[in-house]
C-alpha positions as CSV (number, residue, x, y, z in Angstrom):
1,X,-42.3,-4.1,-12.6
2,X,-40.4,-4.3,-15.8
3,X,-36.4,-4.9,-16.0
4,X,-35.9,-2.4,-17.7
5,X,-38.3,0.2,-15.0
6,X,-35.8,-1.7,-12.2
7,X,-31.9,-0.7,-14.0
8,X,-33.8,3.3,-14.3
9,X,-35.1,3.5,-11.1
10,X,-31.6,1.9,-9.9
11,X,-29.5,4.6,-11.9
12,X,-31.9,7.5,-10.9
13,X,-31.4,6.6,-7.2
14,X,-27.5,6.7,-7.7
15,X,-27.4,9.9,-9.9
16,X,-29.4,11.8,-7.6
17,X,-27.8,11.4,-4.7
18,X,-24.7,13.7,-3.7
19,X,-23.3,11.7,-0.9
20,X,-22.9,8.6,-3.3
21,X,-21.5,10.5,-6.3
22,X,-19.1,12.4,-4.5
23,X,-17.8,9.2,-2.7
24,X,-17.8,7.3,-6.2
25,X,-16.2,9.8,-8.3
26,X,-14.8,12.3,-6.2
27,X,-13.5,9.9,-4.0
28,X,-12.0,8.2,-6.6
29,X,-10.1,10.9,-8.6
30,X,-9.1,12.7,-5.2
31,X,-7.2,9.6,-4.0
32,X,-5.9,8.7,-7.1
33,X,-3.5,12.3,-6.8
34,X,-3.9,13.0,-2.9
35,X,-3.0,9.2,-1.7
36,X,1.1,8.8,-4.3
37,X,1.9,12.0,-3.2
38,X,3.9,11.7,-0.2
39,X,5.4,9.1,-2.3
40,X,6.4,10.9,-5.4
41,X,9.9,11.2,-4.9
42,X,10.5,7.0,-4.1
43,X,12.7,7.5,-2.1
44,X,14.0,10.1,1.1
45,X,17.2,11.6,-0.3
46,X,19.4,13.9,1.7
47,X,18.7,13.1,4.7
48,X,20.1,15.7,7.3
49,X,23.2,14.3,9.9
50,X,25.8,15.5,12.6
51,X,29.0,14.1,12.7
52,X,31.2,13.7,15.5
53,X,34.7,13.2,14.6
54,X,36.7,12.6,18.1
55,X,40.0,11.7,15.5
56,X,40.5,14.6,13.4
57,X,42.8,12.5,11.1
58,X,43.1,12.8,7.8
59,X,41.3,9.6,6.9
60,X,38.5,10.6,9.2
61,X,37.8,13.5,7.2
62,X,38.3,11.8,4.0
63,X,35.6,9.3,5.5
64,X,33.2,12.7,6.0
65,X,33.8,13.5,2.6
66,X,32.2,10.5,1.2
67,X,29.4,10.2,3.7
68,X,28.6,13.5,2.5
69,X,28.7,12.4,-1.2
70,X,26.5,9.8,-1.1
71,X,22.7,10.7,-1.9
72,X,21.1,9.1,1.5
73,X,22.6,11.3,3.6
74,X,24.1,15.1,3.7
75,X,26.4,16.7,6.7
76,X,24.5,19.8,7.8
77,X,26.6,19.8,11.4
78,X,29.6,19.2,13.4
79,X,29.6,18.4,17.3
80,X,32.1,18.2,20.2
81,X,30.9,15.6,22.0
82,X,28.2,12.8,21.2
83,X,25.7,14.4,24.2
84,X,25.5,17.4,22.3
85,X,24.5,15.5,19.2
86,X,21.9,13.7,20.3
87,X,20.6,16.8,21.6
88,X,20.5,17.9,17.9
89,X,18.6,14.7,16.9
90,X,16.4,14.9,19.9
91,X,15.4,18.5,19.1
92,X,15.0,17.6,15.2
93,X,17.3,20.0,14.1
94,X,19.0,16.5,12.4
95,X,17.8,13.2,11.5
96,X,20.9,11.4,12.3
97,X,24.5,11.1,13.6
98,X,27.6,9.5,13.1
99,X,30.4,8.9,15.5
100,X,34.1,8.5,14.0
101,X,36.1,7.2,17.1
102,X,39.2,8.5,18.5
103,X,42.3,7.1,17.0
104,X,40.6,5.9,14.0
105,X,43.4,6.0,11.2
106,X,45.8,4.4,13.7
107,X,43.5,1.6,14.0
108,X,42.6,1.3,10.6
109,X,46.8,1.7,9.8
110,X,47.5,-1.0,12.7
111,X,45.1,-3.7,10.9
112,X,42.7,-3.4,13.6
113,X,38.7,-2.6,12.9
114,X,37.7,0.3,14.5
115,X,33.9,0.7,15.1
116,X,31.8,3.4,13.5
117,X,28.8,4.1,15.7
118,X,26.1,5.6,13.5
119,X,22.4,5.9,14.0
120,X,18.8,7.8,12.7
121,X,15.5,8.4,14.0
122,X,13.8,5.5,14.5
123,X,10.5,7.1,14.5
124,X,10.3,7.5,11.0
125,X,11.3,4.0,9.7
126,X,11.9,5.1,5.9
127,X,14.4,7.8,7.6
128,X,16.5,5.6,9.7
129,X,16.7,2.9,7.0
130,X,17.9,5.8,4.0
131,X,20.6,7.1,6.8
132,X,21.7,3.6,8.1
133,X,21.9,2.4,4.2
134,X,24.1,5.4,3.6
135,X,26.6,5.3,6.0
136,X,27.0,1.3,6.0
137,X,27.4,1.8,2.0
138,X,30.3,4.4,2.9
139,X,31.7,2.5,6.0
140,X,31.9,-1.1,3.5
141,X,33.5,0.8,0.7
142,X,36.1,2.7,3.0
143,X,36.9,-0.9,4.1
144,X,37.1,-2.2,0.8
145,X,39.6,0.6,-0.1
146,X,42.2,-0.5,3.2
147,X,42.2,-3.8,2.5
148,X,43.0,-3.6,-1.2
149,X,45.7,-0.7,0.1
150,X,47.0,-3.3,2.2
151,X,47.5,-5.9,-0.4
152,X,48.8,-3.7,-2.7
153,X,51.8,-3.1,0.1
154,X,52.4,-6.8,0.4
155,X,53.1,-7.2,-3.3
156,X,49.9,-8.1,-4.8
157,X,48.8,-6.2,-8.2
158,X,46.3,-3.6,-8.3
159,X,43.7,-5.2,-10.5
160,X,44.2,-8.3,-8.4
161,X,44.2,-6.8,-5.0
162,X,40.5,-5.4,-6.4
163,X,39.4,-8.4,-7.2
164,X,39.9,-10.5,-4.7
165,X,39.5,-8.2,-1.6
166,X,36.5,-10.4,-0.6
167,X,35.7,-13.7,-1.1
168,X,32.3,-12.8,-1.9
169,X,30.7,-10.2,-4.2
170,X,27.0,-9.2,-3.7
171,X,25.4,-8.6,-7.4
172,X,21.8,-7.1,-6.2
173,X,19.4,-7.3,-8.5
174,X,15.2,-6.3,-8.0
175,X,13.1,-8.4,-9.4
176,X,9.8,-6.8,-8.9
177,X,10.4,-3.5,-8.2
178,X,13.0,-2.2,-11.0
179,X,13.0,1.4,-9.4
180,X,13.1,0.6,-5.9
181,X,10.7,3.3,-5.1
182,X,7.5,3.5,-3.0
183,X,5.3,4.1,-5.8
184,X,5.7,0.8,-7.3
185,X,5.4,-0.5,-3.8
186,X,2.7,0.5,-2.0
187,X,0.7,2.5,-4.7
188,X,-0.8,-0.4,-7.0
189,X,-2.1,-2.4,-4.0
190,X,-3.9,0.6,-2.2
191,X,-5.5,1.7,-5.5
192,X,-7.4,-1.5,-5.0
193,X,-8.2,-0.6,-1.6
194,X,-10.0,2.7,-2.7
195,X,-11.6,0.9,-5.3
196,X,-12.9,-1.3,-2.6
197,X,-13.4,0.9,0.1
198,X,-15.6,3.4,-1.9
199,X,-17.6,1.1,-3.4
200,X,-18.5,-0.5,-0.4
201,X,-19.5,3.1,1.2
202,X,-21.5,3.9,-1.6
203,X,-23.5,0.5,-2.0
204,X,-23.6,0.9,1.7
205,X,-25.5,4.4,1.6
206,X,-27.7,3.4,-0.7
207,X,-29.0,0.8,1.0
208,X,-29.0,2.4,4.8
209,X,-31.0,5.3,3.0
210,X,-33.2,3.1,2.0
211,X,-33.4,1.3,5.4
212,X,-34.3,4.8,6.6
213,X,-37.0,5.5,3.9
214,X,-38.9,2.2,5.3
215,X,-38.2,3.2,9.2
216,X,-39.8,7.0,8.2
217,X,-43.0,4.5,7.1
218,X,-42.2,4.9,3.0
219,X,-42.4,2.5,0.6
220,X,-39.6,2.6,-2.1
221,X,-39.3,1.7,-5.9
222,X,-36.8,-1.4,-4.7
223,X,-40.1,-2.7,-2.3
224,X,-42.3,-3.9,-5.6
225,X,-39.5,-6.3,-7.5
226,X,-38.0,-9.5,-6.4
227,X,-35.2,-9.2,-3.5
228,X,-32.5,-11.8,-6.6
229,X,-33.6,-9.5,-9.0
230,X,-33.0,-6.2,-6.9
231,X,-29.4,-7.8,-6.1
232,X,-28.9,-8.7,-9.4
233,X,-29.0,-5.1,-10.6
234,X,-28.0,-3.2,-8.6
235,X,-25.0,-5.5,-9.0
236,X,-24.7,-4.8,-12.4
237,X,-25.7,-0.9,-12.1
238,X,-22.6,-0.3,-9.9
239,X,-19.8,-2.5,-12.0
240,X,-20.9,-0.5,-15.1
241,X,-20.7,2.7,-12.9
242,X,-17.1,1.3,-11.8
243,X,-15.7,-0.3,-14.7
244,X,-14.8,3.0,-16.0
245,X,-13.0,3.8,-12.7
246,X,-11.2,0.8,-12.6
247,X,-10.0,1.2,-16.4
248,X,-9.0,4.7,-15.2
249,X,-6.5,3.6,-12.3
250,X,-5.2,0.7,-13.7
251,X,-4.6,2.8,-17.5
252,X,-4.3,6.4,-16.6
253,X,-3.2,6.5,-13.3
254,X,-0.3,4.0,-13.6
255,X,1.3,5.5,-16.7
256,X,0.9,8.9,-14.8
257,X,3.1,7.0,-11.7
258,X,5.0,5.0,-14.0
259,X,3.9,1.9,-12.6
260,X,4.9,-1.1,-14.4
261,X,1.6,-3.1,-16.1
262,X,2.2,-6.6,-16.8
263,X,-0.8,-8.2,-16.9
264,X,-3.1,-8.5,-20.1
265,X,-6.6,-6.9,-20.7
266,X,-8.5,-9.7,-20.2
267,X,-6.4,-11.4,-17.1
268,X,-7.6,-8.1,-15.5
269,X,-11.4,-7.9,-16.6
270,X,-11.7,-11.4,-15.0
271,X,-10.8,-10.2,-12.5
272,X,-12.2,-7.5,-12.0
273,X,-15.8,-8.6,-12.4
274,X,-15.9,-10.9,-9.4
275,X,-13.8,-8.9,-7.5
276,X,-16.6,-5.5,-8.1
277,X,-19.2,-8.0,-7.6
278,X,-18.3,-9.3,-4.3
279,X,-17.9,-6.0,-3.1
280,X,-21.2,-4.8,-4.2
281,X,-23.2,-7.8,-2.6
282,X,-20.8,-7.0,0.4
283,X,-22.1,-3.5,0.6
284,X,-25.5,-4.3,0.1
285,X,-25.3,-6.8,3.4
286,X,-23.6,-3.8,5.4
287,X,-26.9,-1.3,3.7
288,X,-28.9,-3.7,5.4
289,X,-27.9,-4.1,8.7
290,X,-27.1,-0.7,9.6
291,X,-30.2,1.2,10.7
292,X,-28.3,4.6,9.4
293,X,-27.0,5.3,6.0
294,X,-24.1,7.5,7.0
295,X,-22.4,4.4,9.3
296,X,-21.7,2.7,6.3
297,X,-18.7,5.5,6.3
298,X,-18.0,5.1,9.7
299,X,-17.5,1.3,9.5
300,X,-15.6,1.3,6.4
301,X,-13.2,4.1,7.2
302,X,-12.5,2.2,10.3
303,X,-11.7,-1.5,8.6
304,X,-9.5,0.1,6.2
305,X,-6.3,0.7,8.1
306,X,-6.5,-3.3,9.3
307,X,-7.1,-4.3,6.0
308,X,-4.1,-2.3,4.6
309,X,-2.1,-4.1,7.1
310,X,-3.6,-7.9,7.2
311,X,-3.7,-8.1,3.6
312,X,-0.1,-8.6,3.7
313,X,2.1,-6.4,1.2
314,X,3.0,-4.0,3.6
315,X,3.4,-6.9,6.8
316,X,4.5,-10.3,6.4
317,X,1.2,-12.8,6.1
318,X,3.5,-15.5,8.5
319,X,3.8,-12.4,11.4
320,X,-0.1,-11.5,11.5
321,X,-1.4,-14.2,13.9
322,X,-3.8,-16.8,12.3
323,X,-7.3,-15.4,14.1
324,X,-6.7,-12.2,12.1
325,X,-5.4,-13.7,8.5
326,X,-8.6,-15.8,8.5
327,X,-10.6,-13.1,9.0
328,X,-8.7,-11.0,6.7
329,X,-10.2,-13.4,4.0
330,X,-13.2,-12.4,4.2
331,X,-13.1,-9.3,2.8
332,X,-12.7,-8.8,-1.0
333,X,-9.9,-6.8,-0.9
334,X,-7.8,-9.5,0.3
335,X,-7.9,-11.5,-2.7
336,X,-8.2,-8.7,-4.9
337,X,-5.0,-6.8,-4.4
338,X,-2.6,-10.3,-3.7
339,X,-4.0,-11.3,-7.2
340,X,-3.5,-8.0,-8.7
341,X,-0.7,-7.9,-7.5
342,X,0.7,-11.0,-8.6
343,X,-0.6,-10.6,-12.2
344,X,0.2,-7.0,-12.7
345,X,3.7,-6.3,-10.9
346,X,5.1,-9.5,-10.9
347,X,4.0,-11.5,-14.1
348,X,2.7,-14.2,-13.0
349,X,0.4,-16.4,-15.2
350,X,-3.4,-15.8,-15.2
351,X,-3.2,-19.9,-13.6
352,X,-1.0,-19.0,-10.5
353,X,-4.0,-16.7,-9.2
354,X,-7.1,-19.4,-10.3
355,X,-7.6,-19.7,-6.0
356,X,-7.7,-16.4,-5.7
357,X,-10.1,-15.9,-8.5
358,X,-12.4,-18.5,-7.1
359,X,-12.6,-17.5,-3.7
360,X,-13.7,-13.6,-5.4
361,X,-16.2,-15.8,-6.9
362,X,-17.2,-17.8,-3.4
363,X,-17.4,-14.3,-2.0
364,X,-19.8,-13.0,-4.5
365,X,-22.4,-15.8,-5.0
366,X,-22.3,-16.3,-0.9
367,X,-22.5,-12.4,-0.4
368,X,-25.5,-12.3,-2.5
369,X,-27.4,-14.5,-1.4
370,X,-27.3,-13.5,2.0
371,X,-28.1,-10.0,0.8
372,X,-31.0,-11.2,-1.1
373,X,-32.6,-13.1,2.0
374,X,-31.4,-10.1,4.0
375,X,-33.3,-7.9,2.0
376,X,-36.4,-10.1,2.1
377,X,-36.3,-10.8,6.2
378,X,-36.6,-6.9,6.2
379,X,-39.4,-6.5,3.9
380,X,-41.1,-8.7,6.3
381,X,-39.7,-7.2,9.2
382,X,-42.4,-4.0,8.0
383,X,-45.0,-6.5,6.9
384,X,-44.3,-5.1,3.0
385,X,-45.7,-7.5,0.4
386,X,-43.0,-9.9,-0.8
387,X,-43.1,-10.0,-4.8
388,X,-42.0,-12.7,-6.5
């Protein structure tokens, strides 16, 4: 009845069972390689087009040239017609096309704008944004190259003509994402969401096993000790179990990536503590109201595609309707991965993310107490003695 009786009883339940320590550790360490790697290369490159040139000038070819020299996209075939090359995108043999319209240089030589028709497949958003960025970038700096052409013809100097060809220069510069790539996009924020998600399955199975222990007329270990007390370490059990895990995405796994780390040791230990905490407590709710242990799979596995998408990195929070955000909020992860976020990729102060902080904390003292009484309202349930 001991403390110290409760933390071995608590790690010998853990340790020897395979379900939880493959979905703790081999969950972990599988998603931490498996998940980055369709994003290892940041970016699509080479993207496969057709071109139709209905001109056959020689500026129409020079404009080929360049498409094809830019690192978005890459000519791979030539078509007669613009039926037959949407046939070739339709069939997948390309991922794009690019109409150059009849009379093209005469156009362009005349003063006149001629329009370049250009598209991708829009099925594969990442795709059609790489091609559409390539040929605009080719079609702006063509453009650019006329008009300072034509200025140079009306007298103007050559240095001059390439300043002042527009009246306004873009100078693009990312602030959080240096590299542009995926991996500093997407990857810190769903290493959160695994960290989450397996820890909730694996509090989860411990407790619907143990549901099932009761049901199969068993009394367990967990049965003689105080429901708090239970809570309180099993709670501590499992953020010592994933302390190490955490350590090992944020440390290993991002200098593996290359994932930028702005945030101090401490900023994220506090919070990390609520954040493991409030998931735990979460867990141990879900152990107890699910009469099976292995539906605690089922359930998370299913809330983690809206989560991924309501929590509001990868769709804008202001297009998710209200209903949806609020709920979003309840879950841990929601917090978790904008303050992360915020602290880690884009430097903000430990103060800037004190509401987010507190409302890990809200979640954990409110999720443990309802798993406490939880747990008590079942050991009455099977008329089991309640200690005190």
């Amino acid at each position: 009845m001991s403390w110290r009786s409760l933390f071995k009883f608590e790690f010998k339940a853990i340790f020897s069972n395979p379900s939880i320590l493959f979905t703790v550790f081999g969950g972990v360490l599988i998603y931490s390689f498996l998940y980055p790697l369709p994003y290892i290369h940041q970016l699509p490159r080479q993207q496969q087009i057709v071109v139709v040139n209905l001109d056959q000038s020689e500026l129409g070819r020079k404009l080929e040239r360049m498409v094809d020299a830019t690192p978005q996209v890459m000519i791979t075939a030539r078509a007669e017609s613009i039926d037959a090359a949407k046939a070739m995108v339709n069939q997948g043999k390309v991922q794009g096309v690019l109409v150059i319209p009849k009379d093209f240089q005469r156009d362009v030589l005349l003063g006149k704008s001629p329009t370049l028709a250009y598209g991708g497949d829009a099925a594969y958003f990442l795709v059609y944004g790489t091609i559409a960025e390539g040929l605009a970038t080719v079609a702006g700096t063509l453009g650019a190259e006329v008009k300072v052409a034509r200025m140079v013809m009306t007298g103007s100097d050559m240095a001059l003509a390439a300043e002042r060809y527009t009246a306004v220069k873009l100078n693009a510069q990312p602030v959080f994402n240096p590299t542009m790539g995926y991996v500093n996009y997407v990857v810190p924020a769903v290493f959160v969401l695994i960290l989450h998600q397996t820890l909730l399955i694996a509090v989860g199975l411990l407790g619907g096993g143990q549901n099932e222990y009761l049901r199969a007329g068993k009394i367990g270990y967990w049965v003689h000790y105080p429901a708090r007390r239970v809570v309180l370490v099993r709670g501590i059990v499992f953020s010592l179990i994933y302390l190490p895990l955490v350590m090992y995405y944020f440390g290993f796994s991002f200098s593996y990536y290359h994932i930028s780390r702005l945030a101090s040791i401490t900023d994220l230990a506090l919070l990390t503590l609520p954040f493991l905490l409030a998931v735990i407590f979460l867990g141990m709710i879900l152990g107890q109201l699910i009469p099976r242990r292995e539906l605690a799979t089922v359930v998370v596995l299913l809330s983690s595609l809206p989560l991924v998408f309501s929590t509001g990195f990868i769709w804008p929070v202001e297009m998710i309707p209200a209903p949806i955000s609020l709920l979003a909020q309840l879950a841990p992860s929601t917090p978790a991965i904008n303050a992360f976020l915020r602290i880690n990729q884009m430097g903000a102060d430990f103060n800037q993310v004190l509401p987010l902080w507190g409302q890990l904390w809200g979640q954990a003292v409110v999720y443990g107490v309802i798993a406490a009484r939880l747990m008590l309202k079942v050991k009455r349930e099977n008329k089991l003695p309640v200690a005190r």
